[in-house]
PDB file of N, CA, C and O in Angstrom:
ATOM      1  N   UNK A   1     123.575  -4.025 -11.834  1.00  0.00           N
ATOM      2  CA  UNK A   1     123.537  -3.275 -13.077  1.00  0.00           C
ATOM      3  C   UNK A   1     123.175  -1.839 -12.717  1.00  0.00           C
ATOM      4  O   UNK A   1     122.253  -1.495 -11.977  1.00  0.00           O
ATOM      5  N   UNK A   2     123.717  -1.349 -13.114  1.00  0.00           N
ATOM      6  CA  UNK A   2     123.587   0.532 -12.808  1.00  0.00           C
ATOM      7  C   UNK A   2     122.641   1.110 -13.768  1.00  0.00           C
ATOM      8  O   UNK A   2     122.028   0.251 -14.403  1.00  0.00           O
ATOM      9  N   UNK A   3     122.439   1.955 -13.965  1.00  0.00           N
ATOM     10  CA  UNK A   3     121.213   3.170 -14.579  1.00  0.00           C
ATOM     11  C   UNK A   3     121.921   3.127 -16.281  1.00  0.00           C
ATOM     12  O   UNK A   3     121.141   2.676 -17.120  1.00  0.00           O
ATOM     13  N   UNK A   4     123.209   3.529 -16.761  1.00  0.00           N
ATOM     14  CA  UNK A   4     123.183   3.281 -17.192  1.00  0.00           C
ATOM     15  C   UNK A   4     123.638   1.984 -18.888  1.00  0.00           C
ATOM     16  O   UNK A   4     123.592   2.030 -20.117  1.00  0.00           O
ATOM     17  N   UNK A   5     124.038   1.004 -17.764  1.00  0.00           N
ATOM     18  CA  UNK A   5     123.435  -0.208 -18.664  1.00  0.00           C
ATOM     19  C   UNK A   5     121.857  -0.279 -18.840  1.00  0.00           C
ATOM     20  O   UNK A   5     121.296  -0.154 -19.929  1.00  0.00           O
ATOM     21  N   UNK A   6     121.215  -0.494 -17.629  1.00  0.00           N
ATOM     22  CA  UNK A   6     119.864  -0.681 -18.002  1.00  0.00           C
ATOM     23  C   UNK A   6     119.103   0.056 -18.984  1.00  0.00           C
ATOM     24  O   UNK A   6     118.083  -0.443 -19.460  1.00  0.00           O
ATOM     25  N   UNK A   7     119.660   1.625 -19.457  1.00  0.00           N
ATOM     26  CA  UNK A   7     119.065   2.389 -20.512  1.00  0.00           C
ATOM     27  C   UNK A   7     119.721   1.608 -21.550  1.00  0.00           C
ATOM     28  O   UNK A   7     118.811   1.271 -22.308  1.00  0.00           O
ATOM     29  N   UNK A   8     120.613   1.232 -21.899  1.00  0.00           N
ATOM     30  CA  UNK A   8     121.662   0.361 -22.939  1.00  0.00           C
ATOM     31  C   UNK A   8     121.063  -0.356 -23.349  1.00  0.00           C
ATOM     32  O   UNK A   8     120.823  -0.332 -24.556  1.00  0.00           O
ATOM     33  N   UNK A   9     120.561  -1.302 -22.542  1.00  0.00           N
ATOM     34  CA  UNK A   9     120.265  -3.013 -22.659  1.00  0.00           C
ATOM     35  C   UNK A   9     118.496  -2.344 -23.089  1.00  0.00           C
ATOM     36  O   UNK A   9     118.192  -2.595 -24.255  1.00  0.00           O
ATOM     37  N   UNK A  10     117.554  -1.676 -22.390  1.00  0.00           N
ATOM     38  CA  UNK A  10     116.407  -1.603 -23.190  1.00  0.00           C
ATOM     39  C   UNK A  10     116.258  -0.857 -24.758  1.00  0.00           C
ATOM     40  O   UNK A  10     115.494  -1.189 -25.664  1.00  0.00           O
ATOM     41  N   UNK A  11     117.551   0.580 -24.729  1.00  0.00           N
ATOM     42  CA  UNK A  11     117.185   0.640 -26.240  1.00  0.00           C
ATOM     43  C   UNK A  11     117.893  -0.443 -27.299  1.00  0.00           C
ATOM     44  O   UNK A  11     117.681  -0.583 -28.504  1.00  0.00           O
ATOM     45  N   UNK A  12     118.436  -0.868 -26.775  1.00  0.00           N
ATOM     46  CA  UNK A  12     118.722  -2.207 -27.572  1.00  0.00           C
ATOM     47  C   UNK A  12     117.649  -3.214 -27.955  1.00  0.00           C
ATOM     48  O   UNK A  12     117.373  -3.592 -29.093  1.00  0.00           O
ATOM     49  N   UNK A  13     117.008  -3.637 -26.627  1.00  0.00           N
ATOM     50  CA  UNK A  13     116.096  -4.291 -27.313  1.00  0.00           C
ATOM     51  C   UNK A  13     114.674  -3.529 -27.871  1.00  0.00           C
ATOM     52  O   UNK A  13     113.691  -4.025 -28.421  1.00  0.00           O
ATOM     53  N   UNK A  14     114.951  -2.233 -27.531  1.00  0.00           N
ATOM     54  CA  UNK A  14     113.604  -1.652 -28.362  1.00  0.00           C
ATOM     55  C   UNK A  14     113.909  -1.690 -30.144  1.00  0.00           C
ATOM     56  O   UNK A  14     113.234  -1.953 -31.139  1.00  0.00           O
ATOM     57  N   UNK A  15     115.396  -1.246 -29.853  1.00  0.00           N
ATOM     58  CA  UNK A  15     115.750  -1.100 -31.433  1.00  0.00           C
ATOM     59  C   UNK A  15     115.566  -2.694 -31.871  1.00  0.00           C
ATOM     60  O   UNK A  15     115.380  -2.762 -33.086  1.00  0.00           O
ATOM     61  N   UNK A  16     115.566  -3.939 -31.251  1.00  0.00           N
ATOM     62  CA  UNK A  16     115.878  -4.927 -31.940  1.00  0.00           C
ATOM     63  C   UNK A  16     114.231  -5.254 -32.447  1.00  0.00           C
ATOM     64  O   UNK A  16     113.865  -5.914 -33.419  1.00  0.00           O
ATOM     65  N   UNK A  17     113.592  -4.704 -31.654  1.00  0.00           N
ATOM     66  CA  UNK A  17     112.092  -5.333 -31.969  1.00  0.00           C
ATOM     67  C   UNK A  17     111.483  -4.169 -32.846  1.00  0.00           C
ATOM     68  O   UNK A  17     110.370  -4.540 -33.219  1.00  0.00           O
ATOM     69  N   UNK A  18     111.711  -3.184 -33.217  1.00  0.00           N
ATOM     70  CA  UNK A  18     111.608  -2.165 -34.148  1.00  0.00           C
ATOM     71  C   UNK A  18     112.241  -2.862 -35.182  1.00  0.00           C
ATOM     72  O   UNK A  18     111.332  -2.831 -36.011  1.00  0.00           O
ATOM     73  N   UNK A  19     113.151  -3.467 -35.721  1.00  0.00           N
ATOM     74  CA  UNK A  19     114.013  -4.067 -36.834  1.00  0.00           C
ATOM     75  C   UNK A  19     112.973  -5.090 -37.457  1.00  0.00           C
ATOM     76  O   UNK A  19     112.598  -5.077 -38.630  1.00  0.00           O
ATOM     77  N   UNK A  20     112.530  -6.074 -36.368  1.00  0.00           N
ATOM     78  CA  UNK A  20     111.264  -7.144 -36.264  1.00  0.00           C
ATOM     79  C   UNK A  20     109.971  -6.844 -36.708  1.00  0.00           C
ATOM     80  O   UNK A  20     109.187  -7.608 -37.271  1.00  0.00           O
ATOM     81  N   UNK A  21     109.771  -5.357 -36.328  1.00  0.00           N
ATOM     82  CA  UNK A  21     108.397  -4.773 -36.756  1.00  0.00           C
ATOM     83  C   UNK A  21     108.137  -4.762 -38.117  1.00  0.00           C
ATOM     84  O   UNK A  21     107.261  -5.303 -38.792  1.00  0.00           O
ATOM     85  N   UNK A  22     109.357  -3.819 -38.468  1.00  0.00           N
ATOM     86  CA  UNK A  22     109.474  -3.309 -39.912  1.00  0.00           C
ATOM     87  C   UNK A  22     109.558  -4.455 -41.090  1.00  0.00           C
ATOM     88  O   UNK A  22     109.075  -4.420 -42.222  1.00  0.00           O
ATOM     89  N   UNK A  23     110.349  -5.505 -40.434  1.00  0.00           N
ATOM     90  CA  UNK A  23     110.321  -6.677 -41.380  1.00  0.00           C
ATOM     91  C   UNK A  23     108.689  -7.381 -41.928  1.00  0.00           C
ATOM     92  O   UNK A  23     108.316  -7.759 -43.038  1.00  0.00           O
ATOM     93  N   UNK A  24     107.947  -7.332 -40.497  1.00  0.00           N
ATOM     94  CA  UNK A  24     107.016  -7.672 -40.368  1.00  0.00           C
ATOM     95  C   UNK A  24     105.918  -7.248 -41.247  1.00  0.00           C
ATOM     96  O   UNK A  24     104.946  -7.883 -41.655  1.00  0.00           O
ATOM     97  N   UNK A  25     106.297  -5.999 -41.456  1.00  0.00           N
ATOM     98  CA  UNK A  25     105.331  -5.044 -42.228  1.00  0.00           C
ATOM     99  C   UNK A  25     106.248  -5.626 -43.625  1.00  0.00           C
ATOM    100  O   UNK A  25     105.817  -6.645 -44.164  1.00  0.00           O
ATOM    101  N   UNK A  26     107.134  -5.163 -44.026  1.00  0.00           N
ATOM    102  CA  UNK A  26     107.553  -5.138 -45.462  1.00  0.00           C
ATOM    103  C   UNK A  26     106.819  -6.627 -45.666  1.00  0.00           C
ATOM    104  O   UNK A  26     106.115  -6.710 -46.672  1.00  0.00           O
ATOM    105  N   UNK A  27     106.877  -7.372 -45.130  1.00  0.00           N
ATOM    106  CA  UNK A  27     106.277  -9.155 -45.927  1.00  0.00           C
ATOM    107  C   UNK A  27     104.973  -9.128 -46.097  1.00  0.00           C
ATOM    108  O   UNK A  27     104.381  -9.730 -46.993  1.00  0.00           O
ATOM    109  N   UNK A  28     104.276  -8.172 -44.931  1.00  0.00           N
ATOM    110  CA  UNK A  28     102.958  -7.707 -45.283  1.00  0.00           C
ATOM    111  C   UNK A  28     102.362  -7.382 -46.644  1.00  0.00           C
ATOM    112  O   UNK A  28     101.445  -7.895 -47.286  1.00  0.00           O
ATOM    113  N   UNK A  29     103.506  -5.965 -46.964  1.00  0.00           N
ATOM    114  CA  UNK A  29     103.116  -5.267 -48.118  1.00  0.00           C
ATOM    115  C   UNK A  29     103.270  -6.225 -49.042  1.00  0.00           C
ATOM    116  O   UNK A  29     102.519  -6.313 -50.013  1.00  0.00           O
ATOM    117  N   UNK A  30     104.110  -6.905 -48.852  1.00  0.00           N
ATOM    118  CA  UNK A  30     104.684  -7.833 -50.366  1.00  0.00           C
ATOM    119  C   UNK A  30     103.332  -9.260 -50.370  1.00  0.00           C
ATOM    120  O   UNK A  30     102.782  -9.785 -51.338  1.00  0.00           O
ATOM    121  N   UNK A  31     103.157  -9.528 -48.878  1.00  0.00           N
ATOM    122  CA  UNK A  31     102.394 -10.689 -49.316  1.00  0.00           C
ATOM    123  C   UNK A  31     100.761  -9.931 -50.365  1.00  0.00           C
ATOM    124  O   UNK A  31     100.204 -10.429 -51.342  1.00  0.00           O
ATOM    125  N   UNK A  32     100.448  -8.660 -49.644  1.00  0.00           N
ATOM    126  CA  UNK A  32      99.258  -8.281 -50.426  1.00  0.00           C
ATOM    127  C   UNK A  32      99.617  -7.903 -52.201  1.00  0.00           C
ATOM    128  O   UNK A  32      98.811  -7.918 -53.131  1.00  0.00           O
ATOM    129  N   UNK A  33     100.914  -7.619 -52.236  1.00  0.00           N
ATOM    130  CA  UNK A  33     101.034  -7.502 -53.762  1.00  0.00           C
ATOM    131  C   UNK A  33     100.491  -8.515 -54.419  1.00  0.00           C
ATOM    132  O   UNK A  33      99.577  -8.541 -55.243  1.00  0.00           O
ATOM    133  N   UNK A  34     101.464  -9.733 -53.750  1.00  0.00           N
ATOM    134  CA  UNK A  34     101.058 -10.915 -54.460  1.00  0.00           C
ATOM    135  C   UNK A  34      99.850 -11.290 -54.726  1.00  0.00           C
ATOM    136  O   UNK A  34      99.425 -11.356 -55.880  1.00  0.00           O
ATOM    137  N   UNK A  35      99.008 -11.642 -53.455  1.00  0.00           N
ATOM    138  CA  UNK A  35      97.384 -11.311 -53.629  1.00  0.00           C
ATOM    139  C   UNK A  35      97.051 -10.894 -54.897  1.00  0.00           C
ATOM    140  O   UNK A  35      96.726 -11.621 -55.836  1.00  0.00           O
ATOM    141  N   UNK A  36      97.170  -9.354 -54.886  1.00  0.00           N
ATOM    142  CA  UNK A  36      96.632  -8.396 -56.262  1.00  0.00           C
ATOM    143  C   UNK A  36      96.935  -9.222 -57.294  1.00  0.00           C
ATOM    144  O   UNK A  36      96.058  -9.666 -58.035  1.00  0.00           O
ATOM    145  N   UNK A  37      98.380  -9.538 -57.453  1.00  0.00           N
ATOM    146  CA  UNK A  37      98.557 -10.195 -58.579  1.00  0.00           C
ATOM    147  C   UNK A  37      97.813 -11.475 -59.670  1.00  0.00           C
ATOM    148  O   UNK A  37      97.623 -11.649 -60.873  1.00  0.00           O
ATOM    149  N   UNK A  38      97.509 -12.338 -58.075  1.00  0.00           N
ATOM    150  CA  UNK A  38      96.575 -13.689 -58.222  1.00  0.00           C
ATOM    151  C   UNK A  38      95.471 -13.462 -58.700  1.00  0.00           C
ATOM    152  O   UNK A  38      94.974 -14.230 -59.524  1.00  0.00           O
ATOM    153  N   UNK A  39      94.774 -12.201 -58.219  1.00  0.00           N
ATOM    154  CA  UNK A  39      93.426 -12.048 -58.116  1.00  0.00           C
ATOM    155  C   UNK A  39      93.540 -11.175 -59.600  1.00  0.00           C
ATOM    156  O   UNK A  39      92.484 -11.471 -60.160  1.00  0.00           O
ATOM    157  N   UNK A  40      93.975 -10.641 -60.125  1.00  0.00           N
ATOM    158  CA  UNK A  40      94.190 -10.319 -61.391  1.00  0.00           C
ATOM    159  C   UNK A  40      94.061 -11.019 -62.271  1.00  0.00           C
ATOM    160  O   UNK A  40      93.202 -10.961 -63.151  1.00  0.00           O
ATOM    161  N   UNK A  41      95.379 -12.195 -62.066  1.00  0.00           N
ATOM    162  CA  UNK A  41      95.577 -13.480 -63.678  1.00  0.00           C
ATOM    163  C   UNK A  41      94.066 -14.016 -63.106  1.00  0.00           C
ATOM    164  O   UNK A  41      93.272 -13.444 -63.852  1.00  0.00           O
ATOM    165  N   UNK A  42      93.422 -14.695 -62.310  1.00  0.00           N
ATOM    166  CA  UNK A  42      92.419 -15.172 -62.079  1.00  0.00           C
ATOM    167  C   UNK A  42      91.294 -14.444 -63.017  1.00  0.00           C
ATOM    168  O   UNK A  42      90.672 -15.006 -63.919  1.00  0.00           O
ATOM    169  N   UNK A  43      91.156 -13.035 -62.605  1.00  0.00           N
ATOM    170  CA  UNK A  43      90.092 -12.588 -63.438  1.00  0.00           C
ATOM    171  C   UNK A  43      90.062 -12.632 -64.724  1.00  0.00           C
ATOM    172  O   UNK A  43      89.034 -12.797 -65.381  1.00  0.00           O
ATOM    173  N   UNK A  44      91.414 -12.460 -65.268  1.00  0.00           N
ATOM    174  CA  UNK A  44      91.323 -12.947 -66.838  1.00  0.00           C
ATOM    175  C   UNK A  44      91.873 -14.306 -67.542  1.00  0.00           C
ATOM    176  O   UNK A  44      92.126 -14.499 -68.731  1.00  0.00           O
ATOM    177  N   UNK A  45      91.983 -15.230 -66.380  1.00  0.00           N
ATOM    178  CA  UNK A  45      91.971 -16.332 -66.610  1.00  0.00           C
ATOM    179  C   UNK A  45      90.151 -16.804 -67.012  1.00  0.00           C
ATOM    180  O   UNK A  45      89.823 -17.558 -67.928  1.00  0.00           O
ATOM    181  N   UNK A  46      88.953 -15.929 -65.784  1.00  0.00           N
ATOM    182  CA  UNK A  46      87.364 -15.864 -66.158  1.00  0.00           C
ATOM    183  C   UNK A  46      87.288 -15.382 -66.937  1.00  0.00           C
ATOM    184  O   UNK A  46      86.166 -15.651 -67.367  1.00  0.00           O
ATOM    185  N   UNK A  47      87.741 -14.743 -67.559  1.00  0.00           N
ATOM    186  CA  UNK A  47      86.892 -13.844 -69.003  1.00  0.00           C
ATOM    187  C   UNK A  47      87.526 -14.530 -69.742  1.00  0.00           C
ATOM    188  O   UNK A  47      86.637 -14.762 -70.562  1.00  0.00           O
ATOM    189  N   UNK A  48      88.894 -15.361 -70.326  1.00  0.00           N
ATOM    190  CA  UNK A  48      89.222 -16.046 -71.417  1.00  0.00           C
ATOM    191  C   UNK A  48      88.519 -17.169 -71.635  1.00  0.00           C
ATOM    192  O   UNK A  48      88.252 -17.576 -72.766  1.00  0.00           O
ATOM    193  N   UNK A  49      88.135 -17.809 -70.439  1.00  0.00           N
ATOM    194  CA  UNK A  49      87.447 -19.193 -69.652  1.00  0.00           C
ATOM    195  C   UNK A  49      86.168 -18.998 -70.770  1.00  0.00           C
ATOM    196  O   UNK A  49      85.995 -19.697 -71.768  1.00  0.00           O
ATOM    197  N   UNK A  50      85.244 -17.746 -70.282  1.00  0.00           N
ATOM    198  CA  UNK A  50      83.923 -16.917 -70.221  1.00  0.00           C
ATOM    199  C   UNK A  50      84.088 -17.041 -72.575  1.00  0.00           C
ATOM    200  O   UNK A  50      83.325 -17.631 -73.340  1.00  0.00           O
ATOM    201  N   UNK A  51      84.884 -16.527 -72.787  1.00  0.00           N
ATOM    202  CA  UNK A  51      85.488 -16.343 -74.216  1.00  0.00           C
ATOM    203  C   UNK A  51      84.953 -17.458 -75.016  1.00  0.00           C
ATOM    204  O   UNK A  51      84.101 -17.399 -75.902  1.00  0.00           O
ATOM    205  N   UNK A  52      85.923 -19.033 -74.324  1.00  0.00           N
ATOM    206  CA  UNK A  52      86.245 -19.509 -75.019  1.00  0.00           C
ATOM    207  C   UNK A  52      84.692 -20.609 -74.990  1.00  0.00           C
ATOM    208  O   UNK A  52      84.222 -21.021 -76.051  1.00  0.00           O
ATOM    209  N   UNK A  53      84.274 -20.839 -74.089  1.00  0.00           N
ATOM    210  CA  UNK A  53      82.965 -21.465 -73.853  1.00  0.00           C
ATOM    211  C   UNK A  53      81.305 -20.677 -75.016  1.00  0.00           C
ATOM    212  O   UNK A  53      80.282 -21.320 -75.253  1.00  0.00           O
ATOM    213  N   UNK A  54      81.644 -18.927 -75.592  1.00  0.00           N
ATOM    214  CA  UNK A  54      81.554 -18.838 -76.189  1.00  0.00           C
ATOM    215  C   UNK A  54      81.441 -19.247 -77.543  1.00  0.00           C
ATOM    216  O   UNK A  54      80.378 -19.333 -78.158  1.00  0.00           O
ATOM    217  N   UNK A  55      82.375 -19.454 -77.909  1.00  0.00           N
ATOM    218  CA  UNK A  55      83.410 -19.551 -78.947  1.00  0.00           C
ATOM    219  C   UNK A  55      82.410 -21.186 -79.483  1.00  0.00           C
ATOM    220  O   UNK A  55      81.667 -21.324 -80.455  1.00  0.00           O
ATOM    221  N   UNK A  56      82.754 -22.102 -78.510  1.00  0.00           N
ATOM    222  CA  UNK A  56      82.248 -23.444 -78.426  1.00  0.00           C
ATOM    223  C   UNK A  56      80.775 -23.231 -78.659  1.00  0.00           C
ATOM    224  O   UNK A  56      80.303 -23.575 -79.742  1.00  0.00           O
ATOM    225  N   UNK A  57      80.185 -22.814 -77.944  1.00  0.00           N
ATOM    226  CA  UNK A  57      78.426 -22.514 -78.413  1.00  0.00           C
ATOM    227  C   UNK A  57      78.292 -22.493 -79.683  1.00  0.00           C
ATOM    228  O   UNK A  57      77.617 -23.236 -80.395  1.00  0.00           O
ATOM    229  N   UNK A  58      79.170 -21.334 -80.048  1.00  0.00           N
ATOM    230  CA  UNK A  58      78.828 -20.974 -81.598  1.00  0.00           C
ATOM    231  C   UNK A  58      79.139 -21.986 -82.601  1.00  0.00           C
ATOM    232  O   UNK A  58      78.470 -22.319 -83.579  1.00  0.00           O
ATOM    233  N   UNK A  59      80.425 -22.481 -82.136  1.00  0.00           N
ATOM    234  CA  UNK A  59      80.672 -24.010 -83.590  1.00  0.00           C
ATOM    235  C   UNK A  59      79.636 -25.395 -83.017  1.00  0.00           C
ATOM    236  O   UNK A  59      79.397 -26.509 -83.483  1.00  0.00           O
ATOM    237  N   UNK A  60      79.353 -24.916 -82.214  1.00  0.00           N
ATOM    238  CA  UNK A  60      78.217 -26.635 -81.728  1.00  0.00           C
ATOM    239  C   UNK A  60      77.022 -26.104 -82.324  1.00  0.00           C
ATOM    240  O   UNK A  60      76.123 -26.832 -82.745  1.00  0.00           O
ATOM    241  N   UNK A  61      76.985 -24.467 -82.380  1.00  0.00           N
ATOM    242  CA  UNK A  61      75.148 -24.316 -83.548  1.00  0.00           C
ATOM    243  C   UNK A  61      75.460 -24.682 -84.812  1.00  0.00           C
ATOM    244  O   UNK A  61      74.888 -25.565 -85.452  1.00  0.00           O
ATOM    245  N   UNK A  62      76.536 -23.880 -85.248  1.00  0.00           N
ATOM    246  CA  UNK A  62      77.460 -24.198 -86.416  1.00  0.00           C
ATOM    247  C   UNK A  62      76.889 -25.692 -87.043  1.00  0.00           C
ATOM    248  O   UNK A  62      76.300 -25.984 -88.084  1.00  0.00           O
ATOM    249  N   UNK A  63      77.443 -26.595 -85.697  1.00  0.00           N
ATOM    250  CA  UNK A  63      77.552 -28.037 -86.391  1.00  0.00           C
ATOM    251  C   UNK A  63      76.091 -28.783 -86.462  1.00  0.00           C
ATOM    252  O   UNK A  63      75.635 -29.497 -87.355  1.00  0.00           O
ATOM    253  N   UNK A  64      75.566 -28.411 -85.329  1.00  0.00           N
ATOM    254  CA  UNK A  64      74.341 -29.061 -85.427  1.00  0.00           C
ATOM    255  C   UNK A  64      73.535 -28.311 -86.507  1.00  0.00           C
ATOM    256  O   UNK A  64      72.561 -29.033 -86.724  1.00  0.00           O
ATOM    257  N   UNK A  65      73.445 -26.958 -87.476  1.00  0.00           N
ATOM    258  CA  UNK A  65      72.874 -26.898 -88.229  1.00  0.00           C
ATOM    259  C   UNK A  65      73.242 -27.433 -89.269  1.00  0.00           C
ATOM    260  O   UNK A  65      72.345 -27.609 -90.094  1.00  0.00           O
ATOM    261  N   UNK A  66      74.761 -27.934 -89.683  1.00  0.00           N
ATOM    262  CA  UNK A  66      75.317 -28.213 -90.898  1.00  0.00           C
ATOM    263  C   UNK A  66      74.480 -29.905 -90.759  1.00  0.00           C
ATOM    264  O   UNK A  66      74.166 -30.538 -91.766  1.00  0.00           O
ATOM    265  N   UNK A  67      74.245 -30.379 -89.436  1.00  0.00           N
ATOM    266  CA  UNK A  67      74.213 -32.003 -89.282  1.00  0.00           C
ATOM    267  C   UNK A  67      72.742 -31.968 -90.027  1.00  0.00           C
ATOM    268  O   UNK A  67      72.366 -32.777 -90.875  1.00  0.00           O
ATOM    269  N   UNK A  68      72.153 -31.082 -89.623  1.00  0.00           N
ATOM    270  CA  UNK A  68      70.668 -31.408 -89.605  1.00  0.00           C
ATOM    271  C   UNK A  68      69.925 -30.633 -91.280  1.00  0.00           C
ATOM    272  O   UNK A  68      68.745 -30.465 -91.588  1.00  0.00           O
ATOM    273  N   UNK A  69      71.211 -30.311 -92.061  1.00  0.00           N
ATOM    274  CA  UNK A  69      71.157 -29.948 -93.615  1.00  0.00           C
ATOM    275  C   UNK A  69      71.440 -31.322 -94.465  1.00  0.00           C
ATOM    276  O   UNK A  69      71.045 -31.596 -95.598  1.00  0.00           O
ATOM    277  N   UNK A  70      72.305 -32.160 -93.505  1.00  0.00           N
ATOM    278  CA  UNK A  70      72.583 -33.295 -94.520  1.00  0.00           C
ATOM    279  C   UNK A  70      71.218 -34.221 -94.406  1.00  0.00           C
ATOM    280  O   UNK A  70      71.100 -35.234 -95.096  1.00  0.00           O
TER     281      UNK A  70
END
């Protein structure tokens, strides 16, 4: 193999593993979107959670005062 194939054949495979890199990264960025996303509905999946357990307190005083009128 002469001088230049061997420049041939390495930017080839530099370019091929540069192609590999970049992929590598874009699934990156995308897997952390997703993340954000999860960790988002999650948090207001806790505060509706947080809401509704509320909500319940108040009709269980509700009831136990109406129980304890009869």
């Amino acid at each position: 193999m002469d001088g230049g194939w061997a420049i041939f054949l390495s930017a080839v495979v530099t370019g091929a593993f540069s192609v590999v890199v970049v992929l590598i990264q874009k699934f990156k960025k995308e897997n952390a979107k997703d993340h954000d996303l999860v960790v988002n509905m999650l948090k207001l999946v806790y505060r509706k959670q947080n809401t509704t357990e509320d909500k319940i307190d108040k009709v269980s005083e509700r009831l136990t005062d109406h129980i304890q009128n009869h």
